[in-house]
C-alpha positions as CSV (number, residue, x, y, z in Angstrom):
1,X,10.4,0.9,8.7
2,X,6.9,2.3,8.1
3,X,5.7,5.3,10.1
4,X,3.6,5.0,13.3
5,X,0.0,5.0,13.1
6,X,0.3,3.5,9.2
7,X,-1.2,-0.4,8.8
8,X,0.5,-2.7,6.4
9,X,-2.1,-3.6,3.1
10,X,-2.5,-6.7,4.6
11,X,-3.8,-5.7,7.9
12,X,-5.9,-3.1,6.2
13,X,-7.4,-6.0,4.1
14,X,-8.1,-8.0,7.3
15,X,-9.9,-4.9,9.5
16,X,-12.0,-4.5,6.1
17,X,-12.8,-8.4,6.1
18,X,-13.8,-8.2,9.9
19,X,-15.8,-5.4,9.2
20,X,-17.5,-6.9,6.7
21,X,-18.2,-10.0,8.6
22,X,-19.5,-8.2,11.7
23,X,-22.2,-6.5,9.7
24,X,-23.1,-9.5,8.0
25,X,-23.4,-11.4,11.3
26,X,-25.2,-8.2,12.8
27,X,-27.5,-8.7,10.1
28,X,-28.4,-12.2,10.2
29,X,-29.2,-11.8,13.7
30,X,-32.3,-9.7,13.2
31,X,-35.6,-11.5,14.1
32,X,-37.1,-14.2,11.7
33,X,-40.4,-14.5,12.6
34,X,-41.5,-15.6,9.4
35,X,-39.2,-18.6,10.1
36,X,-40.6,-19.6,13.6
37,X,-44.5,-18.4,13.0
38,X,-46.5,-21.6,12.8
39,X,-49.1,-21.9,10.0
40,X,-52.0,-23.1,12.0
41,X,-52.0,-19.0,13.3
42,X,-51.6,-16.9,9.7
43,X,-55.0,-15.8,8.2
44,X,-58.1,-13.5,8.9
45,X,-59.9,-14.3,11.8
46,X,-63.4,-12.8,12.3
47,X,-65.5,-13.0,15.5
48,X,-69.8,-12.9,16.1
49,X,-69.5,-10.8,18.9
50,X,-71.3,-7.5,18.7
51,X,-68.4,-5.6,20.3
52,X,-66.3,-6.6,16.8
53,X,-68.9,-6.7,14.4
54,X,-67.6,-6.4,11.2
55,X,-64.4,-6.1,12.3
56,X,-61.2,-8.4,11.5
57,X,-57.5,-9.5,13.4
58,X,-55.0,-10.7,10.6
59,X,-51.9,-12.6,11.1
60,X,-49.5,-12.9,7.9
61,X,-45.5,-14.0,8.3
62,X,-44.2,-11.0,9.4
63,X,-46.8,-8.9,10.6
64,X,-50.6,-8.9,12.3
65,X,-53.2,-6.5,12.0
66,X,-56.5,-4.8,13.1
67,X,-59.5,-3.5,11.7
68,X,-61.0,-0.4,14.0
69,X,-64.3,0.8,14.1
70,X,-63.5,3.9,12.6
71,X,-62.6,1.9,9.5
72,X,-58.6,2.0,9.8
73,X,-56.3,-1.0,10.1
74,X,-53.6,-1.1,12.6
75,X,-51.1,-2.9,11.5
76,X,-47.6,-4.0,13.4
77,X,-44.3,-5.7,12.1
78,X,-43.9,-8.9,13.4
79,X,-40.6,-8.5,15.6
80,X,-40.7,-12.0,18.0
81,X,-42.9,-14.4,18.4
82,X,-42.9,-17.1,21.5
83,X,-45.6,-20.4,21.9
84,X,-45.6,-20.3,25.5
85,X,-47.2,-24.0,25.9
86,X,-46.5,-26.8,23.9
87,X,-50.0,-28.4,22.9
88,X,-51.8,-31.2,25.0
89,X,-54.9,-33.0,24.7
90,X,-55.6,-31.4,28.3
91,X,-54.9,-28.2,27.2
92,X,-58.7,-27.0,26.9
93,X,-58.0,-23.8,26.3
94,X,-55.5,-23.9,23.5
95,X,-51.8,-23.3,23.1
96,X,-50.5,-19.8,24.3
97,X,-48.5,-17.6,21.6
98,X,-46.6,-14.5,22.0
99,X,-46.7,-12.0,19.2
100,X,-44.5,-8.7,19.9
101,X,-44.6,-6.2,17.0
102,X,-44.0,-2.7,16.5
103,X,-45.4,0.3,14.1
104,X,-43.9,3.6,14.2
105,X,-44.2,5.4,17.9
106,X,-45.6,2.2,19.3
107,X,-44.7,-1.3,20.6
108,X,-47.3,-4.1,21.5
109,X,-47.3,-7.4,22.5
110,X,-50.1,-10.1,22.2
111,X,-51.3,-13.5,24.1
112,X,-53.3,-15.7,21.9
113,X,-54.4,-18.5,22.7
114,X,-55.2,-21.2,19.6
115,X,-57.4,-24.0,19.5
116,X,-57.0,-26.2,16.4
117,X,-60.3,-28.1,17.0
118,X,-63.1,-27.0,14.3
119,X,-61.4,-25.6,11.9
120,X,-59.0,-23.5,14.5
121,X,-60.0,-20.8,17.0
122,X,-58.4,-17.3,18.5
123,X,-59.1,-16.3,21.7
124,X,-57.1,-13.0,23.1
125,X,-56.1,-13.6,26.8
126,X,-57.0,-10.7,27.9
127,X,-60.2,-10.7,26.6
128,X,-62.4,-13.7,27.7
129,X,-64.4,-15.7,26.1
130,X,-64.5,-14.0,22.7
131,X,-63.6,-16.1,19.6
132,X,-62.2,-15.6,16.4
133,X,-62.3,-18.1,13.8
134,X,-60.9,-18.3,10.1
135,X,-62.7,-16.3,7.7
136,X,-63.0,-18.1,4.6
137,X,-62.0,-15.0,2.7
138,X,-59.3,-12.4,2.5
139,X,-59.6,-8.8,4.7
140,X,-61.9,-6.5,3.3
């Protein structure tokens, strides 16, 4: 008879396993964006309005970013993304995403809308009428 409180090898061996299976699970829980991030959306996109000038939004697999007018880039891990509406041909004003992304000491989350006429458009839904398209080259 073994004293109380002591674990046989083989229940040792299966706690171990369990653990290790739990971390591996908590693990491949984490958010994918990467995996669920359409295409269509990853890029610099640039924008003619005056306000913006110069300026550049970037979308890449697992994070997005801003250029700022004091020359910095703000840039955000990619931690969930959601397309709010499935694409329609009556959908004028493109197809709603979600990005939700995070830097240290701040959380943010986006509403894009995407047009894939032209080439493919950006417009931010809280900001009107203002759209970015694709630059045809990389950030600056």
């Amino acid at each position: 008879m073994r004293p109380r409180g002591q674990t046989t090898g083989f229940l040792r061996e299966w706690r171990i396993l369990l653990l290790a299976l739990l971390l591996a699970a908590a693990q491949g829980c984490q958010s994918q964006p990467a995996a669920s991030l359409p295409p269509e959306l990853i890029g610099t996109w640039r924008t003619d309005h005056p306000k913006y000038a110069g300026l550049y939004f970037q979308i890449t697999p697992g994070s997005f970013a801003f250029s700022t007018a004091e020359g910095t880039v703000e840039t955000y891990t990619l931690t969930a993304y959601q397309q709010e509406e499935a694409p329609t041909l009556r959908n004028n004003k493109g197809v709603k995403h979600l990005l939700r992304g995070t830097k240290p000491g701040q959380e943010t989350e986006l509403a894009i809308l995407y047009d894939g006429s032209g080439g493919g458009a950006i417009r931010f839904a809280n900001r009107g009428p203002i759209v970015w398209l694709r630059a045809s080259g990389a950030a600056q």
